[in-house]
N, C-alpha and C positions, 0 to 999 in steps of 0.2 A: 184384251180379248184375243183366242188364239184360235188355231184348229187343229184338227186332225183327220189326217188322210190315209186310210188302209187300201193299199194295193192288194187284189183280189186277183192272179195271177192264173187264172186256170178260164177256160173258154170249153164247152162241150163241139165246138165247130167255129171255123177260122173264116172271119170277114175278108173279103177278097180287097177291100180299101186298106184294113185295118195295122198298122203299126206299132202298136203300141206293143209292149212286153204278154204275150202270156203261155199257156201252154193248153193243148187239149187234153193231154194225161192229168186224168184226177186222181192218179193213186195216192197221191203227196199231200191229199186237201188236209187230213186231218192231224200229219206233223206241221205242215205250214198254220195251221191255225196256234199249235202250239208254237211256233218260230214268231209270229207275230203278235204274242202274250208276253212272249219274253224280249223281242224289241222293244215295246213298250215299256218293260220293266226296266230293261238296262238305259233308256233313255229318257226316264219319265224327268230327269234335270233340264232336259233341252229346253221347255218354254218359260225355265224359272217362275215358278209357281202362278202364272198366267192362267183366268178360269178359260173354259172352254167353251165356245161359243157354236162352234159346229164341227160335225163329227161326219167324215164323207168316205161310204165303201164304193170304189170306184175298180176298174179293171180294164182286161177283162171280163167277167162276167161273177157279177158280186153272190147273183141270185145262186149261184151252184151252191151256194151253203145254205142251209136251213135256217127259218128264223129263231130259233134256240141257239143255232151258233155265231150269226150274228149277234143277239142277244148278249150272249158270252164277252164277245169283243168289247161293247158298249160296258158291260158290269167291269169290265179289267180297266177302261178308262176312267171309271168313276172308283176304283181303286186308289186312282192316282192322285186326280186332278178335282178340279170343281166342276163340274157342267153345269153351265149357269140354266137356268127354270123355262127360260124358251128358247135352248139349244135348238140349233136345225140339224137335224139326223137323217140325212141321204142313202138311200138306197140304189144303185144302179141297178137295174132288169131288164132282161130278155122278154118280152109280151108273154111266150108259153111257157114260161116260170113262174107267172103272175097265176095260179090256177086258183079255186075257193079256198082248197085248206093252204094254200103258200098263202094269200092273203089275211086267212082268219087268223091264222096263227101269230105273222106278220105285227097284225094287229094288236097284239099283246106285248109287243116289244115296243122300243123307245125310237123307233125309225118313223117321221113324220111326214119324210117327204117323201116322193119317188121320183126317180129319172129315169124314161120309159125309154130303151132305142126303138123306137120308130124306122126313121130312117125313109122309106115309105109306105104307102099305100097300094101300089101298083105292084102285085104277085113276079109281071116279069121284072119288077128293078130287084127286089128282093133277090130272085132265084141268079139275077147278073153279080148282084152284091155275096150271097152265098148264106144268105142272112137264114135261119130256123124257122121260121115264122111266116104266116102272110100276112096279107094285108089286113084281112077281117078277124084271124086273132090279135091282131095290133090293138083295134078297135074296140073289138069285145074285151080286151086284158085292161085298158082302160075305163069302161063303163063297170067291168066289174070290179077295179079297185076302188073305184066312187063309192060304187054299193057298200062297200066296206067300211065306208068314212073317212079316205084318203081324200083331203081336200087344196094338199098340196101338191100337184102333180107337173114334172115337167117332159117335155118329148124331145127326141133329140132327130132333127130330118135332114139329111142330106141333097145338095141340090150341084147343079152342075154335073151330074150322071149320065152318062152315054146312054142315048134314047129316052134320056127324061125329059120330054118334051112342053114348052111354055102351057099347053094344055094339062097335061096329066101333073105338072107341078102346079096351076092351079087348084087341079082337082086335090091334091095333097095338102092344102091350105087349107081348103073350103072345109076338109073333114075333119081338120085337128080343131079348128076355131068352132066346129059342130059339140065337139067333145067339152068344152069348157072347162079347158084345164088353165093354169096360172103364168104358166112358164114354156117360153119355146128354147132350143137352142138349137141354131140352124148353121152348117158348115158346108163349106163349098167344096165339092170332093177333091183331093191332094194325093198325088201319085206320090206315095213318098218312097224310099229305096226300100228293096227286098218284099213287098206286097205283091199279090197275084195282079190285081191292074196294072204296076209297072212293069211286069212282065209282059203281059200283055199289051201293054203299048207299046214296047219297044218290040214286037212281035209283029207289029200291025195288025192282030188280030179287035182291037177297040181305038175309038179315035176319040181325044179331048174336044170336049164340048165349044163351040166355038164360043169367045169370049162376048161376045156380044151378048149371046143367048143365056151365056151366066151371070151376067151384070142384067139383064132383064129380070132374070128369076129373083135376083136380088131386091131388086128395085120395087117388084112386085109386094115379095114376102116382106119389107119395110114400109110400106102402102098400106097391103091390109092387117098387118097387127096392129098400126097405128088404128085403122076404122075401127079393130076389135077391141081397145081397149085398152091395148100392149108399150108398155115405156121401150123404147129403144137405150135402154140402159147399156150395153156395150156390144161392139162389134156386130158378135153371131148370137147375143142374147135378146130378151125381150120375157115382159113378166107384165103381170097385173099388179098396181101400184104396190108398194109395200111389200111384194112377192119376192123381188131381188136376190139371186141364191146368194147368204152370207156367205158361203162356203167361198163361191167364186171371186164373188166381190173381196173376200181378204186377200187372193193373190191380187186383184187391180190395184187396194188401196194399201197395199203394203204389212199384212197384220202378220204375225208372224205362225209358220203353223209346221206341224211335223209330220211327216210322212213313212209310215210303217210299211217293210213288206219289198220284195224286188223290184226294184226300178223305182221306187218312190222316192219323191223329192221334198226337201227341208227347205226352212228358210228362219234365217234368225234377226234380219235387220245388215249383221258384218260378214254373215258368209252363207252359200248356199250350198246344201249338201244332194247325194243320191247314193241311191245304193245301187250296187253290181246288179245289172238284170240278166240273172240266172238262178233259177230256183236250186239248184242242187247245191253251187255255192253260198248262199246266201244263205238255206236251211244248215248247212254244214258249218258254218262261220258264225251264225247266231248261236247253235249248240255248243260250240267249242270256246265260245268265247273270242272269236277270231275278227279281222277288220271285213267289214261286208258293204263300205262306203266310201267314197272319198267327196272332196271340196273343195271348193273356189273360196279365198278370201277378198272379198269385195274393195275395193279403192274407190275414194270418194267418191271418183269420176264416176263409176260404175254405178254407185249406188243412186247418183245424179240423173244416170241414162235410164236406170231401172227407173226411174218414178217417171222418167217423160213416157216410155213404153208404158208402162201400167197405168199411168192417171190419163192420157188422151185418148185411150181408145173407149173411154168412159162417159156417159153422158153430162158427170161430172166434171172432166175432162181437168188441165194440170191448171193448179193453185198457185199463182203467183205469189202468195203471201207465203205459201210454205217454200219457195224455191227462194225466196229474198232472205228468211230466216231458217232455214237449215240449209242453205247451199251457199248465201252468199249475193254480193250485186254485181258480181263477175256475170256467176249463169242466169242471174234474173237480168240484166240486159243480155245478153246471148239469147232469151229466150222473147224478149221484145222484138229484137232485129228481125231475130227468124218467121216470128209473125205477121210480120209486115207483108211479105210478099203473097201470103197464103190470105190475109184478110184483102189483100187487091185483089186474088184471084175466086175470093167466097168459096174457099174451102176449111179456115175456120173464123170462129167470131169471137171478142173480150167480152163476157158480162161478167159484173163484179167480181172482177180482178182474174176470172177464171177464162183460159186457154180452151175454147171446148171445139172441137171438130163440127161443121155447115154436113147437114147433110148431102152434099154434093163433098166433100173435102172426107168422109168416111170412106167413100169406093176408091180413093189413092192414098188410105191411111196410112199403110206399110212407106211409103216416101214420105208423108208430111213427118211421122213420128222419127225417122233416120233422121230429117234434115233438122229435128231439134237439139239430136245426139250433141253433146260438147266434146268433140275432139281436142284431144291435147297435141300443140306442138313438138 
């Protein structure tokens, strides 16, 4: 089982958090839709005839295309490949994207799921974050895609926010868990280089949340999705049983998937690929035939560390049986040893045969997962 992922490179307005690749000029949407037909085309060898399990327009901001041209994208992959009969088909949206006829029409395509940015509820974090939306179209872009019979619906909320106080990210909880959707995905805000906040931090005009108060929010939002219902299935995710974004869940569990589009990233098991994030090269380089990517070839070691990173931060967390038989009894004691000092200090536990992160042992994930890395001498 495989996936695929279309980079959706265009935004109508720039998140003041936001890092990821994209651009606000739409004038390109409708040669990029045609760049990312023919990506597809010239690489539909990549998953060796692997059916397709989940299809994810992610971005950017997916919604700026119609649902006929989404639509479009979804008909060129079943061109290709198999989409197996309960594929999960992701939509990314902006709340005032979501209107009746985006929905109705929506409705008519093979898109099953949606992932709502949220982000939050409270008009001033929005208008600090630079976000389109408020709060109460967040809320109604949700009850009306219900109306519609979108029964998969995930939110994406940000916490650790400058002036997002243990109060009003209560109040942010209380309203998503109101809404009855399936899926949370909650991220702790990241100054990362070249965004309007780390500007502004290093400006001193906003100050980072003191850590306390972000491990509070934390502790909080793992609390009550557990009373609502919610598996704490990885890190910043949480779902109602059986809900699990496949999508996601194939980078944790290794499945191999392709990624269409600038700045999109591959993965085939021996190497990992991405393409150049610049739309004018990467439109210009797919018409001409030209290279629009480069890649890492994986060493065992690597592909060793890759599964400690991806399998522990999972509720599933890493499989000793798989590290003994595809790695060896080198890194399956390497992986014992390192254990030990983490199950002294109950930050993780062994059930049948599996490495899985203590709830207490999640909020210093990022060290316990490094300290199982296998360095070579």
């Amino acid at each position: 089982m495989s996936g695929i992922y279309f980079h959706i490179p265009f935004c109508k307005q720039l998140c003041h958090y936001c890092a990821f690749h994209k651009s606000i000029s739409l004038q390109a949407k409708e040669r990029m839709l045609s760049c990312l037909k023919k990506e597809l085309n010239d690489r539909k060898g990549y998953l060796k005839g692997e059916n397709i399990d989940s299809i994810y327009f992610g971005g950017g901001t997916p919604s700026v295309y119609s649902p006929k041209e989404i639509q479009s994208l979804i008909s060129e992959v079943a061109q290709h490949f198999t989409i197996n009969e309960n594929a999960e088909v992701t939509l990314e949206a902006n709340p005032d994207d979501l209107t009746h006829d985006y929905l109705k029409d929506l409705k008519e395509t093979s898109v099953n799921r949606l992932s709502v940015g949220i982000q939050s509820f409270h008009d001033e974090d929005l208008i600090l974050m630079n976000r389109r939306h408020s709060g109460q179209q967040a809320y109604d872009a949700i009850k009306r895609a219900q109306g519609y019979g979108f029964n998969n619906i995930s939110v994406d909320q940000i916490y650790g926010v400058p002036g997002l106080t243990f109060q009003k990210w209560e109040e942010n909880l209380k309203k998503v868990f109101e809404l009855n959707i399936q899926h949370i995905s909650s991220y702790h805000l990241m100054y990362d280089p070249n965004t309007v906040f780390t500007h502004k931090l290093k400006k001193g005009i906003i100050k980072e949340v003191d850590e306390d108060v972000s491990l509070a929010q934390y502790k909080l939002l793992i609390s009550e999705a557990k009373k609502h219902g919610f598996s704490h299935y990885e890190i910043s995710n949480f779902s109602k049983t059986g809900l699990e974004s496949k999508h996601n869940s194939s980078y944790w569990q290794q499945k191999t998937y392709l990624g269409l589009g600038p700045s999109a990233h591959s993965y085939n098991i021996n190497r990992r690929e991405w393409n150049i994030s610049d739309n004018l090269k990467y439109m210009n380089a797919v018409e001409k035939g030209g290279e629009y990517s480069e890649y890492e070839e994986l060493s065992f070691n690597d592909k060793f560390n890759d599964y400690v990173l991806t399998s522990l931060r999972t509720m599933w967390g890493l499989d000793l049986n798989v590290v003994k038989n595809k790695f060896g009894e080198q890194y399956y004691k390497n992986c014992l040893e390192k254990a030990d000092k983490f199950i002294e200090s109950d930050d993780v536990r062994i059930e049948n045969e599996h490495i899985i992160l203590t709830d207490k042992g999640v909020f210093i994930s990022n060290d316990v997962m490094s300290d199982f890395f296998y360095i070579e001498e």
